[in-house]
N, C-alpha and C positions, 0 to 999 in steps of 0.2 A: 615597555609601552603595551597598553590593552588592545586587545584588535579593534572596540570602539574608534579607539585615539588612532589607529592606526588607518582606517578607512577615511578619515578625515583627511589626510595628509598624503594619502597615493592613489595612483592610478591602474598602476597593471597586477592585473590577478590573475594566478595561473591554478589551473585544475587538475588535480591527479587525480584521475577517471573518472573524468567530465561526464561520461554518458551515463552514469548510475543515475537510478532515479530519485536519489537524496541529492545530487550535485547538481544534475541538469535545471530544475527550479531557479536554484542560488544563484546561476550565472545566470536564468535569463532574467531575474530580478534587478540586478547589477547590470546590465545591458544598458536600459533605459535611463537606468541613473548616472552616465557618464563611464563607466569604466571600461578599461580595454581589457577583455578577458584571451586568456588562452587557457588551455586546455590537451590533456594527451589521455588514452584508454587503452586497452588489447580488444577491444569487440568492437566491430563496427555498427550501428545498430541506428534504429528512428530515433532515439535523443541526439548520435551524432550529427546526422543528418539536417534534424534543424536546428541546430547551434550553428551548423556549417551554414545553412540558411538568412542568420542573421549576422551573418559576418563574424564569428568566429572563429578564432586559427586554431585548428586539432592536429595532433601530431597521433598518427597508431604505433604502439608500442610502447614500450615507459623506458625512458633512455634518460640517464644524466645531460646527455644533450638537450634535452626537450629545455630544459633549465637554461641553459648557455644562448639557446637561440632566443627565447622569447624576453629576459631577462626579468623577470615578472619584481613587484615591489612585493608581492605577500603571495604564498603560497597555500593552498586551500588545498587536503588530501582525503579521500573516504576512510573509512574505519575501517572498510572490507580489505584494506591493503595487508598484507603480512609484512612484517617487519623486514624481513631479505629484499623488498622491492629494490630496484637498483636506482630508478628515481627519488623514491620517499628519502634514499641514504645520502642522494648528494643536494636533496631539497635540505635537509636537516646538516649537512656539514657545508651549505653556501654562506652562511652568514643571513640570508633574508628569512625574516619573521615567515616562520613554518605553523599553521593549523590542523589539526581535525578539523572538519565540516562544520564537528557542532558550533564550536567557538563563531566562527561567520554566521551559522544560523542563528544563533542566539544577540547576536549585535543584531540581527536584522528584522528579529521580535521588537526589541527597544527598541529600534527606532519608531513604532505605533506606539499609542494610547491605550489601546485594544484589540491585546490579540488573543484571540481565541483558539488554543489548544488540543487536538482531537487524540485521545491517546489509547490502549489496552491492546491485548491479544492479536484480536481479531476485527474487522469491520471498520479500521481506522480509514483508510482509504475513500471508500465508498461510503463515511458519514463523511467526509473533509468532503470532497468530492459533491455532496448533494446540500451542505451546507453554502458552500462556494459558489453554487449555480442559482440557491436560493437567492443571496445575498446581491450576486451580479447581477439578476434581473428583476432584484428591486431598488436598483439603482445606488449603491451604496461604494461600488466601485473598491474593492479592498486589495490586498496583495495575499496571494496564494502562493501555499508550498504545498503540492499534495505528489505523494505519491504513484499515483496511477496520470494519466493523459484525461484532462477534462476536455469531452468534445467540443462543448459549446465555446473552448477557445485553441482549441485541438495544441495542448499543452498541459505541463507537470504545473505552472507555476507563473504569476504575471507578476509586475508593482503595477498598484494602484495611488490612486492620487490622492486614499482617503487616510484615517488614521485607521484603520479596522486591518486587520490579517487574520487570517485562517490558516492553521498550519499540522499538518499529520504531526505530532509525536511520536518518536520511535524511541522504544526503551533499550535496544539493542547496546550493549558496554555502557548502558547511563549514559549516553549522550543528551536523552531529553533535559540531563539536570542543567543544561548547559542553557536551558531557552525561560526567558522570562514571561510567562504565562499571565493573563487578568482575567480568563475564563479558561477554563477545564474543564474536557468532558473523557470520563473516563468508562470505556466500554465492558471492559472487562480484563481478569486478568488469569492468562492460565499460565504453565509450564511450558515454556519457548524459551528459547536461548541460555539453556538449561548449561553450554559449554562454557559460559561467561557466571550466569548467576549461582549454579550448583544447586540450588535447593527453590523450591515456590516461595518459601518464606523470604529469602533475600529476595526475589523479585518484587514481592508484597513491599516487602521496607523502599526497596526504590520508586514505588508506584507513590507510597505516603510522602517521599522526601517530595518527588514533583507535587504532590497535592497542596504542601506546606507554601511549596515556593509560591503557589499562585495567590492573586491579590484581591482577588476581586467574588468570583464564581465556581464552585463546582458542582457539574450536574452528572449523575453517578447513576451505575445501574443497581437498581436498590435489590437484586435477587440473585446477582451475581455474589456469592460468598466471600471471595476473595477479594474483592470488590469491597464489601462494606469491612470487611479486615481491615482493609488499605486505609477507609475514612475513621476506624474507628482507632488504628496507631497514630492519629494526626497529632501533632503537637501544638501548631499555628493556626486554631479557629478562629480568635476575635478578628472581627471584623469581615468575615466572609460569609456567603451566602449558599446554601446547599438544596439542592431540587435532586429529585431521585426520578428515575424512569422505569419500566417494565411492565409486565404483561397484567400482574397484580393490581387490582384497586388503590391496595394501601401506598403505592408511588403518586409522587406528585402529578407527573405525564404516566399513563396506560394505555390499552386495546380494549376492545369492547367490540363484539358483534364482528369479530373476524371472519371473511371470508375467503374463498380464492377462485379465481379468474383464471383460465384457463390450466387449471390444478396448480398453478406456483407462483401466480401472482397477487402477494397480498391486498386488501380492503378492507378496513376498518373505521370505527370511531374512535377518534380523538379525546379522550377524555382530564381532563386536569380538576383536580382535589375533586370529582363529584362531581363534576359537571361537565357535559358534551360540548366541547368547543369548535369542534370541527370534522370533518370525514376522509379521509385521506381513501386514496384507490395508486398501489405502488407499481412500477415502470419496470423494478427487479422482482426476480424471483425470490422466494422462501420466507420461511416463516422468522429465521433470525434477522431478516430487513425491517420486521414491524418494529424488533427493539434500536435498531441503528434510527429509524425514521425518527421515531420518540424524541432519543435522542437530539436530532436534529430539530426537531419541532422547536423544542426546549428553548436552544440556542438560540434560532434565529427570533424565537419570540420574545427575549429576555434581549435582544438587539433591535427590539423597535418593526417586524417585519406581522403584518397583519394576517390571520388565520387564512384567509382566503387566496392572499397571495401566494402563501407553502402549497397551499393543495395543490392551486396551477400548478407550478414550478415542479411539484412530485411528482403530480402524474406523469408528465413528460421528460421526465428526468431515465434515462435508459440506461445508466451506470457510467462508473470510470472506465480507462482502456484495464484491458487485462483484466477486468470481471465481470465475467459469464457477456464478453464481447465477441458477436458474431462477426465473422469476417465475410458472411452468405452463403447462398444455398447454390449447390450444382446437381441438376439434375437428380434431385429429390435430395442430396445428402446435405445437412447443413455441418459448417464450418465453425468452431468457436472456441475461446480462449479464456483462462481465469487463472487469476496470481495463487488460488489457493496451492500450500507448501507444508501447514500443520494438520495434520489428522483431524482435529475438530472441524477446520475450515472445513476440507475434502470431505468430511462426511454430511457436514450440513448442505454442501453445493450439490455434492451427488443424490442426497434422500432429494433436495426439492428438483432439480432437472428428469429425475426417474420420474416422476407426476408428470410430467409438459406433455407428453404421446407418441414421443418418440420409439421407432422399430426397435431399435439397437443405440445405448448407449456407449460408443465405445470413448473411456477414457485413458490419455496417453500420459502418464504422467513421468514428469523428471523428478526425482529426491535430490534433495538439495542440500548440501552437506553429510560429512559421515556422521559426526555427532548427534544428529536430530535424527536420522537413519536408526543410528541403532540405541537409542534412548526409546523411540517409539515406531518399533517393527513392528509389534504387535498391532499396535493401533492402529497403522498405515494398511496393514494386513487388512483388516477388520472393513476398513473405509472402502479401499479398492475390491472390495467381495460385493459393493452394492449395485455397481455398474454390469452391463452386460458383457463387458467387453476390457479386458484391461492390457494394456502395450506399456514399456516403461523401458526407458532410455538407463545406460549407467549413469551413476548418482554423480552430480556435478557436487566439486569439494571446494568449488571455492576458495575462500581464506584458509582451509583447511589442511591439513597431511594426514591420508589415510593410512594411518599407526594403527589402526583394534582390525584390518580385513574387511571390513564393511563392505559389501556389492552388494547390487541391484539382482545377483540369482537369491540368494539368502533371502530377502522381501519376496520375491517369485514364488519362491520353492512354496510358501504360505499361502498363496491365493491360488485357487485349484482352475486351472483354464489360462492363464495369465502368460503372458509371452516377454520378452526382453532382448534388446540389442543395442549393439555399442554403439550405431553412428545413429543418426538421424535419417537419412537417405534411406538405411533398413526400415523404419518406423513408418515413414512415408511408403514406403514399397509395399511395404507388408498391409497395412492399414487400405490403402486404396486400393489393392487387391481383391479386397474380404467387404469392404463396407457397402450398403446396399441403400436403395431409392428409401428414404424415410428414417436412414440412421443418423445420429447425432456424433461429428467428432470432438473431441475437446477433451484440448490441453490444458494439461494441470501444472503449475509448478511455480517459483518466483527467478528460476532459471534464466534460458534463454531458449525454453522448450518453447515459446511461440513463434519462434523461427518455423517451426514443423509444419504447424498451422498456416503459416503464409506461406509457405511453399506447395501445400498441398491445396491451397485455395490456386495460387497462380497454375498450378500444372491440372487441377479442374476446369478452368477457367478457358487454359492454351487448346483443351479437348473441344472442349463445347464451341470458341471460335475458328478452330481447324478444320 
């Protein structure tokens, strides 16, 4: 039986590490729609928190027992698991219908008429994310999977009552092939997750299989290279429809008359085939937000949502959680956080926050896996040399076993000033020691390096009301 067939027919659904930010969405989607979720993790963390909030049972730790006590009818696990977990083994040797994530997220595409896809490299989040907040405050009422915490529902992910969904795309092991797409928008595509794809071109092939699969729309960055590789191996065009974005004239959405507001936040014109259709003035920083906006423009105008209403919505639109989100200012220093973890991201976040006026940039950053560590030292080298200031925790491995030596002195040794320590508590000790009235901090990473950041926000915080 399909997992379709299968959500028809049960009630209780259990989560192997409910708190990631691919899992927490899917269960609170499943909430509202009658089901009785559980759920078990190793980190305690804010998606635990409000799962617990709505009545959620979490177990910490990952135990064969977590199984036996909740008794669940279907089993739903992340990808990020390693095969050794000691729950995933006795989820898989219980007898009840065991998933990947993706499997669940892709039944819960089909169940819309229209959902709309956000996928590539980089800026998947924060287009999901601004497309999301367009669409809910033009009353459209959709179901969301995003990525990062949208404020305006201080959450990864709602059901909505409409047929429309919005949903991040992650290419990560081809899970996306697993989701039934009718619009697609594809940001970009670089060299990530290079320990699963081996080569850019296999990533390209899986970027055209999701393009193929969709039914309806795709709107494409037309200057991204890889990018138009990925449309140009398509096999499945009849019947689709294709819009291109970027900075260039010759895309169907572009910029025109680009400006920047307090050095990093973009304003521009709206331009489609040759004509000015509207003005946007952007809420995030950088110049790589005028092509996410595009993007989104795109979307939500191809969904029925009027020129006038996007600009609102933009302008006040202040990002997802974890990108370039402040947590506030103490005593001149500001506090802030962003999911960037690939070298491109890091260096686009860093060149535009260097503009903002800040004294001292100091960036903290965690590397995130050994494989992407030492596939791009150099580059990570390179990124981290733009800041004033560079701290960097040991490399969290995650899914991973560090076989090749990989540590966070090796990146160090490359960046001339740069500092390094094992726990967190040094990072915070050290940082709040050195940082000064008018410095900027911010963590980098898609870790659990925002931990630093809230601790070092609360123990600013305990000074100034002491």
């Amino acid at each position: 039986m399909n997992i379709d067939e299968l959500l028809q027919k049960i009630n209780k659904v259990h989560f192997i590490g409910i708190g990631g930010s691919g899992m927490c969405p899917l269960a609170e989607i499943l909430i509202p729609k009658g089901y009785d979720i559980s759920g078990s993790d190793n980190n305690p963390g804010d998606n635990i928190d409000k799962l617990r909030s709505l009545g959620v049972k979490i177990n910490m730790g990952q135990s064969p027992k977590n199984i036996e006590e909740f008794s669940p009818e279907l089993i739903i696990y992340t990808a990020a698991l390693l095969p050794d977990n000691p729950e995933l083994i006795a989820a898989k040797a219980s007898g009840i219908p065991t998933f990947e994530r993706s499997f669940l997220f892709g039944a819960i595409t089909r169940m819309h008429k229209n959902c709309i896809s956000v996928c590539g490299t980089h800026g998947k989040t924060t287009t999901t994310a601004l497309l999301s907040q367009i669409l809910l405050e033009s009353g459209v009422d959709p179901t969301l999977v995003i990525g990062g915490r949208l404020p305006i529902i201080d959450s990864h992910g709602r059901f909505g009552n409409s047929e429309v969904m919005v949903c991040e795309a992650c290419e990560f092991k081809d899970t996306f092939l697993e989701l039934s797409s009718d619009t697609t928008i594809i940001l970009n595509i670089d060299d990530d997750h290079m320990e699963y794809f081996g080569t850019i071109d296999n990533s390209i092939r899986s970027f055209t299989k999701f393009a193929d699969l969709t039914t309806n729309l795709i709107i494409y960055n037309g200057e991204d290279e890889n990018t138009r590789k990925c449309i140009a191996n398509m096999t499945e065009t009849s019947g689709k429809k294709f819009l291109t974005f970027g900075f260039g004239a010759d895309n169907d959405y572009s910029a025109d008359n680009i400006t920047f507001n307090r050095g990093a936040f973009p304003e521009f014109d709206v331009i489609y085939r040759g004509e000015k259709i509207g003005h946007v003035v952007l809420g995030i920083p950088g110049r790589h937000n005028v092509v996410n906006a595009l993007a989104t423009i795109a979307a939500a105008i191809e969904n029925g949502v009027a020129m006038e209403q996007i600009e609102s919505v933009i302008t006040n639109f202040s990002g997802a959680g974890r990108r370039f989100e402040i947590y506030g200012e103490f005593d001149g220093i500001t506090i802030a956080d962003d999911y960037a973890h690939h070298p491109v991201e890091l260096k686009l976040t860093l060149e535009a926050i260097m503009t903002m006026g800040y004294e001292n940039v100091w960036a903290v950053f965690q590397p995130f896996t050994y494989s992407r560590t030492k596939m791009h030292m150099d580059a990570f080298a390179e990124a981290l040399k733009i800041p004033d200031k560079c701290v960097m925790t040991e490399i969290m491995g995650s899914r991973e076993v560090n076989t090749d030596g990989i540590y966070t002195s090796q990146l160090a040794a490359k960046i001339p000033g740069s500092v390094w320590f094992n726990t967190f508590d040094e990072v915070v000790e050290y940082v709040m020691a050195n940082a000064k009235s008018g410095d900027l901090i911010l963590t980098l990473g898609c870790g659990d390096i925002y931990k630093v950041a809230k601790q070092m926000a609360k123990l600013y915080g305990g000074r100034k009301n002491g």
